[in-house]
C-alpha positions as CSV (number, residue, x, y, z in Angstrom):
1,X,24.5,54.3,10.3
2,X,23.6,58.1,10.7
3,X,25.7,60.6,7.8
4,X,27.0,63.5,9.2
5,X,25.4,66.8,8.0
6,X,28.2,67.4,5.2
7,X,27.4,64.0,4.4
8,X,23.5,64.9,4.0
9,X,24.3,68.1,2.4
10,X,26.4,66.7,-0.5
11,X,23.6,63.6,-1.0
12,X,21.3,66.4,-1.3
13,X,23.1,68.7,-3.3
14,X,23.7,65.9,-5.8
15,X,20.0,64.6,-5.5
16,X,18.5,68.0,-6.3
17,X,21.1,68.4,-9.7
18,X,19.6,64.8,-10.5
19,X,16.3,65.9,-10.0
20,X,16.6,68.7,-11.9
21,X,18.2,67.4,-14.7
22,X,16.2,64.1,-15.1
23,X,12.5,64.6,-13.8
24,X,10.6,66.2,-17.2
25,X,8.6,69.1,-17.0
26,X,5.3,67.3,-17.3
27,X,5.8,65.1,-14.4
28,X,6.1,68.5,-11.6
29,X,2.5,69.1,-11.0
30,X,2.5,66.8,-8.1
31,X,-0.8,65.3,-9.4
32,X,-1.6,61.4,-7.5
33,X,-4.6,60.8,-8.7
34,X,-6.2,57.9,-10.8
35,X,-5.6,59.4,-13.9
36,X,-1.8,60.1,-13.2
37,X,-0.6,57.4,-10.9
38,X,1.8,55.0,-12.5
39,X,1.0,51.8,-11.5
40,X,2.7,49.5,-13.2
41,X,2.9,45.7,-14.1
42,X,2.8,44.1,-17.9
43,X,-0.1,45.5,-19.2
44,X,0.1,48.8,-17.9
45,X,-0.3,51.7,-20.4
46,X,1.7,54.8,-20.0
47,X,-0.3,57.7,-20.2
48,X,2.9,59.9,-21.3
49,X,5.9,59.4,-22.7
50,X,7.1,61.9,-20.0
51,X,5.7,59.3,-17.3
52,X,7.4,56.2,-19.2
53,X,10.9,58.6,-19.6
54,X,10.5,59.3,-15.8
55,X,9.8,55.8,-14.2
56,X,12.9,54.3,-16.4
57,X,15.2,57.0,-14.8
58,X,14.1,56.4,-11.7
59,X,14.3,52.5,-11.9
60,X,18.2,53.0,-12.7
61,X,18.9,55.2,-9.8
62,X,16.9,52.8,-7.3
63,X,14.4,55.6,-6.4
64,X,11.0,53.7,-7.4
65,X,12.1,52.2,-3.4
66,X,14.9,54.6,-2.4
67,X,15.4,52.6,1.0
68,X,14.8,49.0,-0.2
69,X,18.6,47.6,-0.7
70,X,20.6,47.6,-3.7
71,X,20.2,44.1,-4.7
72,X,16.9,44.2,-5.0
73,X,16.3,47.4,-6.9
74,X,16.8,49.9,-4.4
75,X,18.8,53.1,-3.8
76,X,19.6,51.7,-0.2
77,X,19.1,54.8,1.5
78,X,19.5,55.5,5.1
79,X,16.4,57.1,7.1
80,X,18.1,60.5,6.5
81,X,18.4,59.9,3.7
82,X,15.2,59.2,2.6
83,X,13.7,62.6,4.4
84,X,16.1,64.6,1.7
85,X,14.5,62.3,-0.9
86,X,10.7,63.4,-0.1
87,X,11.9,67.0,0.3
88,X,13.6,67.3,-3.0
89,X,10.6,65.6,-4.8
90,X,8.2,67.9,-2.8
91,X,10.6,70.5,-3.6
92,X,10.0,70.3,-7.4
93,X,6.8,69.0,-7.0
94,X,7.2,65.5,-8.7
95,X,5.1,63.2,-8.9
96,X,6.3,59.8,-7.7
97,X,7.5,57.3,-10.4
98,X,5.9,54.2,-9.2
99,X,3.4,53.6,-7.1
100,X,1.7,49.7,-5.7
101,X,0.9,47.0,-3.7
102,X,4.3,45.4,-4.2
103,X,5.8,48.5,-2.7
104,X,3.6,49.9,0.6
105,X,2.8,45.8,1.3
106,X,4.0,43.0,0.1
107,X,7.6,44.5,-0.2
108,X,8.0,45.7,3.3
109,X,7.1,41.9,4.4
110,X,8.8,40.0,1.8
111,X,12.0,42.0,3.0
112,X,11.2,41.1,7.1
113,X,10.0,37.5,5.9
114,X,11.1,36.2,2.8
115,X,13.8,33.9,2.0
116,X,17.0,35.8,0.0
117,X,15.7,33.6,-2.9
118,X,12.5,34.6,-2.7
119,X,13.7,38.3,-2.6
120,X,16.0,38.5,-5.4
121,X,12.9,36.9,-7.3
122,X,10.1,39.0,-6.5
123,X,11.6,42.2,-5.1
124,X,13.6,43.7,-8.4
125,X,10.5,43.4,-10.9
126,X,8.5,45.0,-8.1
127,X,11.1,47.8,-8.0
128,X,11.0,48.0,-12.2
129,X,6.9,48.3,-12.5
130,X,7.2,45.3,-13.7
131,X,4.9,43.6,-12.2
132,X,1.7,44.2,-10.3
133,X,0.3,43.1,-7.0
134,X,-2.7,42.3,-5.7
135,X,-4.2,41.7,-1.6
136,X,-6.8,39.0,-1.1
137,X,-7.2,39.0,2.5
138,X,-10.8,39.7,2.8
139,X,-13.3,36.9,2.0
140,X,-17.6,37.3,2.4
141,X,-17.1,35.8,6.0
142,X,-14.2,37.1,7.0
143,X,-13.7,41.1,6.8
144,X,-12.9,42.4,10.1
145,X,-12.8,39.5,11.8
146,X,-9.7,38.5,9.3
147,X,-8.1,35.5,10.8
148,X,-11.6,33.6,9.6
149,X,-10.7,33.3,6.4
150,X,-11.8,29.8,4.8
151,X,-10.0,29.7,1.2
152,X,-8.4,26.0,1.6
153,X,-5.0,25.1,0.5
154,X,-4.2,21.6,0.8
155,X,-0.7,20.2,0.8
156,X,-0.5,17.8,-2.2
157,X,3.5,16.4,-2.1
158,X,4.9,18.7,-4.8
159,X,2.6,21.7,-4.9
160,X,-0.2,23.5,-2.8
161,X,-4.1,23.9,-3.7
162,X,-6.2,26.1,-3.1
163,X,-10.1,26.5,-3.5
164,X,-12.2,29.2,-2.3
165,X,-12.8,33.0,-2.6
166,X,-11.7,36.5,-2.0
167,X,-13.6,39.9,-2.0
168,X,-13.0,43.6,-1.7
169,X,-9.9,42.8,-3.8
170,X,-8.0,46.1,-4.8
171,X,-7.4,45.9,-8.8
172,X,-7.6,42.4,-8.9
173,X,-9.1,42.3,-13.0
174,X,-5.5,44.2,-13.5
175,X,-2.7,42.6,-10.9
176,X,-0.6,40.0,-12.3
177,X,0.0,38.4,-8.6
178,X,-2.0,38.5,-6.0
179,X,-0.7,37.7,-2.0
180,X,-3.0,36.1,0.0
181,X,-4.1,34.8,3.1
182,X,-5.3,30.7,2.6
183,X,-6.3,28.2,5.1
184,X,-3.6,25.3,5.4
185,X,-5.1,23.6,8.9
186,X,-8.5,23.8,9.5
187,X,-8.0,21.8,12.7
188,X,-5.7,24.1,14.2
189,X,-6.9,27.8,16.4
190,X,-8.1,30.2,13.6
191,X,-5.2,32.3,14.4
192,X,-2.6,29.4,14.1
193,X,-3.7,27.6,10.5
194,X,-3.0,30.7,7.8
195,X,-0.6,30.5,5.7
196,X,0.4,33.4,3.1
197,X,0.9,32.9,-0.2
198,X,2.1,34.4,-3.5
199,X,-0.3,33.2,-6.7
200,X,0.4,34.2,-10.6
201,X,-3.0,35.4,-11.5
202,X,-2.5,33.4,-15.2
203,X,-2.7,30.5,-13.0
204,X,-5.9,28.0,-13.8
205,X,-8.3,28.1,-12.0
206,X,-7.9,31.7,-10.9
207,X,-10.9,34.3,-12.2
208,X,-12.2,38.2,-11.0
209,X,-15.3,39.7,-11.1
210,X,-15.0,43.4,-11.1
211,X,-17.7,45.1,-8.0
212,X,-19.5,48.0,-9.1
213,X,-19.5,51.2,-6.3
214,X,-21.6,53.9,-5.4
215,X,-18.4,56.2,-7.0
216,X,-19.4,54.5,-10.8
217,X,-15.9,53.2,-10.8
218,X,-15.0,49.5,-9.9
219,X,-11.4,49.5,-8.6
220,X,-12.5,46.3,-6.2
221,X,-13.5,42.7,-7.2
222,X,-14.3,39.6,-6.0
223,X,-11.3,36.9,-6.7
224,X,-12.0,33.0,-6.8
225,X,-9.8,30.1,-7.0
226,X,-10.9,26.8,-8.3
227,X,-8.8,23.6,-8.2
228,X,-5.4,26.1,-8.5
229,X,-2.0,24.8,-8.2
230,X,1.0,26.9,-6.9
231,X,4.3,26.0,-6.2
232,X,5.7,25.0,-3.0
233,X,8.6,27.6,-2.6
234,X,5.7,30.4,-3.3
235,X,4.5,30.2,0.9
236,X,5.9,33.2,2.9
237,X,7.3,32.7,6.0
238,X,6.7,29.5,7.8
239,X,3.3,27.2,6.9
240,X,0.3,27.8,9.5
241,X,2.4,31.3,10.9
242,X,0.7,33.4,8.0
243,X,-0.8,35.2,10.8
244,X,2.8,37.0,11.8
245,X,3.0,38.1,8.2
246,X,-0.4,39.3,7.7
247,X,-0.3,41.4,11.0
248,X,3.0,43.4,9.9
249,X,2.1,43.8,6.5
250,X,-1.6,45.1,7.7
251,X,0.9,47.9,9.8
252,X,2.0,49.3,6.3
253,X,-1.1,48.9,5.0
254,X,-2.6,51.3,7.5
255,X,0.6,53.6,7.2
256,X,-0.2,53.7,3.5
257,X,-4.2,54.6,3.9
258,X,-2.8,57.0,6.5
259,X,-0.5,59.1,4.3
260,X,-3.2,59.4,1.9
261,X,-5.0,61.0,4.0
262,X,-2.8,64.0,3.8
263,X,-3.1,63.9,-0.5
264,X,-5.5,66.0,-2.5
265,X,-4.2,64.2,-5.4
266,X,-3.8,67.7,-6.9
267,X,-0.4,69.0,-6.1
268,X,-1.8,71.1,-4.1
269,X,-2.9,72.3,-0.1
270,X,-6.3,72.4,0.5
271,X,-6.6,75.9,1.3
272,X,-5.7,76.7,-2.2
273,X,-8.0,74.6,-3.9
274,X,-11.1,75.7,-1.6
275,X,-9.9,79.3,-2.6
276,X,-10.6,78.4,-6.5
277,X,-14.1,77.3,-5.1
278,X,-17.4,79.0,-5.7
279,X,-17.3,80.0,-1.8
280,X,-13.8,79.5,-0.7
281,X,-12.7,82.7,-0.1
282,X,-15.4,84.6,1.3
283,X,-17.0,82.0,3.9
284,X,-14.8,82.6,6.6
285,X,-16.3,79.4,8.9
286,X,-15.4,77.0,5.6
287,X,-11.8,78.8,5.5
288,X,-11.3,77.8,9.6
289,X,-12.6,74.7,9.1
290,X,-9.7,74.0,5.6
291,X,-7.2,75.8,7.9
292,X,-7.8,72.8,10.9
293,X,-7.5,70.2,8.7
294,X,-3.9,71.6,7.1
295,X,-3.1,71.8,10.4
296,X,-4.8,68.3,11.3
297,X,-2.7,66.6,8.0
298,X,0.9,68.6,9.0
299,X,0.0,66.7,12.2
300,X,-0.8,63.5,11.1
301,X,2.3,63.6,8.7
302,X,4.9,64.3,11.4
303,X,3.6,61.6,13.9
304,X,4.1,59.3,10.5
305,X,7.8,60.6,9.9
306,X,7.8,59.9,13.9
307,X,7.2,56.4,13.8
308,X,8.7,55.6,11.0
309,X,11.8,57.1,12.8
310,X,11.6,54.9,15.8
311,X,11.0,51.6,13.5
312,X,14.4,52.3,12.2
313,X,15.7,52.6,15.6
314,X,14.5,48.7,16.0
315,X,11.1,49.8,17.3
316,X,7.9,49.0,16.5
317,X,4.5,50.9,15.0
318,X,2.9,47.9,15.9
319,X,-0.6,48.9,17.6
320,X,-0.3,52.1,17.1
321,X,-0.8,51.7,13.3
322,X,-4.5,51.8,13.8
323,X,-4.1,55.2,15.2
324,X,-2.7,56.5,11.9
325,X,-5.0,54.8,9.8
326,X,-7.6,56.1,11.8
327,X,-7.1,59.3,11.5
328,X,-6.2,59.2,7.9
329,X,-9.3,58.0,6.8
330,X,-11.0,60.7,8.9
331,X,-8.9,63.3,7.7
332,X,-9.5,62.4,3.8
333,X,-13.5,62.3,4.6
334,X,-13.3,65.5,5.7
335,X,-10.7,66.7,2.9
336,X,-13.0,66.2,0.2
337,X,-16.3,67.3,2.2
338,X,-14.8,70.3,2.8
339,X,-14.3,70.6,-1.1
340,X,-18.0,69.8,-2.0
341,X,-19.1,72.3,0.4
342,X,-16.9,75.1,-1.2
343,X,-17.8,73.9,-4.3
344,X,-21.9,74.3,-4.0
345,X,-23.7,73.1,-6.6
346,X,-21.1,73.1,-9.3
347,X,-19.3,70.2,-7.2
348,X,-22.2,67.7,-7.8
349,X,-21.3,67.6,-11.5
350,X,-20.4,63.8,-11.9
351,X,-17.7,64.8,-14.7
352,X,-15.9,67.5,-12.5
353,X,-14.7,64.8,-10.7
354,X,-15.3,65.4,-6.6
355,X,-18.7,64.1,-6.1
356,X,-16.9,60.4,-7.6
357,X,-13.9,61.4,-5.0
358,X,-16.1,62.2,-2.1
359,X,-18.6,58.6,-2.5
360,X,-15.5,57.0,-2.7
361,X,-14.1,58.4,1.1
362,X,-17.1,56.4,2.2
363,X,-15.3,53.3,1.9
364,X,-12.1,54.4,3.5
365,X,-13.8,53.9,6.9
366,X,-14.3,50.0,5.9
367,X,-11.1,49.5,3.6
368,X,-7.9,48.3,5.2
369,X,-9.8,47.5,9.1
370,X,-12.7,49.6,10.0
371,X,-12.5,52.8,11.9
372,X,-14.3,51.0,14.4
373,X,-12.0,48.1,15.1
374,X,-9.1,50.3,14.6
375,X,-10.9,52.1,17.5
376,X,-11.3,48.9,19.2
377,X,-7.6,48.1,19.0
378,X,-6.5,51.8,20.2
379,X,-8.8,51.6,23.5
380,X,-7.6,47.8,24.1
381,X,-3.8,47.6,23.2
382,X,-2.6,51.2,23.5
383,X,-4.6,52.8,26.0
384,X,-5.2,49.5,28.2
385,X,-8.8,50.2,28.6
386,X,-11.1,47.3,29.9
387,X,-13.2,45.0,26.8
């Protein structure tokens, strides 16, 4: 249901006294980086008392997931409602409370798949930080080509097991749960015999390996599962139609990578942060060049709010999701070469912190489907263009 504009204007009057009034000082640099990010889960350490203070307010007002519903640890805000939300925290420059994989994936689908059992059990600790998510999709045989995946999960009467391995897995040494993509007919199209499940990481059987990269920081690992026993209630949607999950949440997934492509993690626009550069201000080609790409990410971030407005009008993103992702990941390359070119030689200093940032843009072409399969899917399924 759509508020009137009194409507809007008294949520947002009373949103922005709240705001002021319960986000401390600390957290108003609009920083979203590793070092700030609250991620949650039971063995997170808060960095601040200011970010612990801010994430427990926020959980009682529903605003960790402002437009999940209510009875599940949501603010249940409409789609208007939620643009006055980002506008009030850009407005003061907050940082967000709570940020994970239980909220930009596994969230979204349990909310479209789940059972209201499995909702009310998994959704409000997500909302509380209080536990942390991990995605094992990808396996050594089975990247882009997805629906390969070989991890076997046998049916055994009163509970599922599963044997095989994950890699490129996202935080895994840190997640308390992990989703996942497993196997449960091998006889049937590759497409057809997935199922996805939810897996306590405690479980026996279950082990990480952190991967070392380029960038000197491991957030990836490889994730294996020997002789591990789950619970039959923990299979999303139906058995063998883990595909249909997998495909929607993979649509967030690329929404998410394609938002952060509009983040400098800094609180701040590009053009201001080239200007503090060695070169920034009097190299008038790298001043165009930050200049496009503001105007490239205002872009990017509308067409986002666009479809994001038609999914709440019972569209679809569908396809199109590769498009955003796509040019997300481009977008964030060239945020941060643009930074190590104002920055001349002072930027390759390992501690100052953007030669790590810019190494690790490399794998944003390969993370979440590579740019050249989201390409693939663009020319194919959008643009109907022959294989």
């Amino acid at each position: 249901m759509s508020e009137t504009t009194e409507q809007l204007s008294t949520f947002q009057a009373e949103l922005r006294a709240w705001l002021e009034e319960n986000c401390p000082q600390e957290m108003r640099d609009g920083r979203n980086d590793e070092t700030t990010i609250c991620w949650g889960g039971k063995n997170w350490n808060f960095t601040s008392d200011a970010q612990r203070t801010w994430l427990q307010r926020c959980v009682t007002k529903g605003y960790t997931v402002p437009t999940w519903p209510v009875e599940y640890g949501g603010a249940g805000l409409s789609r208007d409602e939620e643009k006055v939300f980002h506008a009030e925290m850009a407005r003061i420059n907050a940082r967000y409370p709570l940020q994970s994989f239980g909220i930009w994936m596994l969230g979204p689908a349990l909310l479209h798949f789940g059972t209201h059992e499995q909702k009310l059990h998994y959704l409000p600790p997500i909302a509380r930080g209080e536990v942390r998510w991990c995605q094992g999709y990808s396996e050594p045989g089975a990247g882009s080509d997805l629906a390969n995946v070989q991890t076997k999960c046998e049916d055994k009467g009163d509970h599922w097991l599963v044997n095989g391995q994950k890699i490129w897995t996202s935080y895994a040494d840190k997640a308390d749960w992990i989703f996942a993509l497993v196997r449960t007919d091998k006889d049937a199209p590759k497409h057809k015999g997935i199922s996805f499940v939810l897996i306590n990481m405690e479980t026996e059987g279950v082990s990480t390996r952190p991967i070392k990269l380029i960038s000197g920081v491991s957030p990836f690992c490889e994730t294996f599962f020997d002789d591990v026993k789950f619970p039959k209630e923990q299979v999303v949607g139906t058995v063998n139609r883990g595909w249909d999950v997998a495909k929607y949440l993979l649509t967030h997934e690329r929404e998410m990578i394609s938002a952060a492509g509009g983040s400098m993690g800094t609180g701040r626009p590009l053009g201001a942060v080239i200007a503090d550069c060695e070169t920034g201000e009097t190299d008038p080609v790298l001043r165009g060049d930050a200049m496009r790409a503001e105007v490239d990410t205002l872009a990017v971030e509308l067409t986002l709010e666009r479809y994001k407005d038609q999914a709440e009008a019972g569209g679809s993103v569908g396809d199109a999701s590769a498009m955003l992702k796509y040019m997300g990941t481009e977008l964030n390359k060239r945020r941060l070469e643009l930074l190590m070119a104002a920055g001349g030689s002072d930027a390759l200093e390992w501690d100052d912190g953007r030669a790590p940032n810019w190494l690790r843009t490399k794998a944003n072409s390969i993370e979440g489907g590579t740019s050249e399969v989201m390409l693939s899917i663009l020319s194919k399924r959008v643009l109907g263009l022959p294989g």
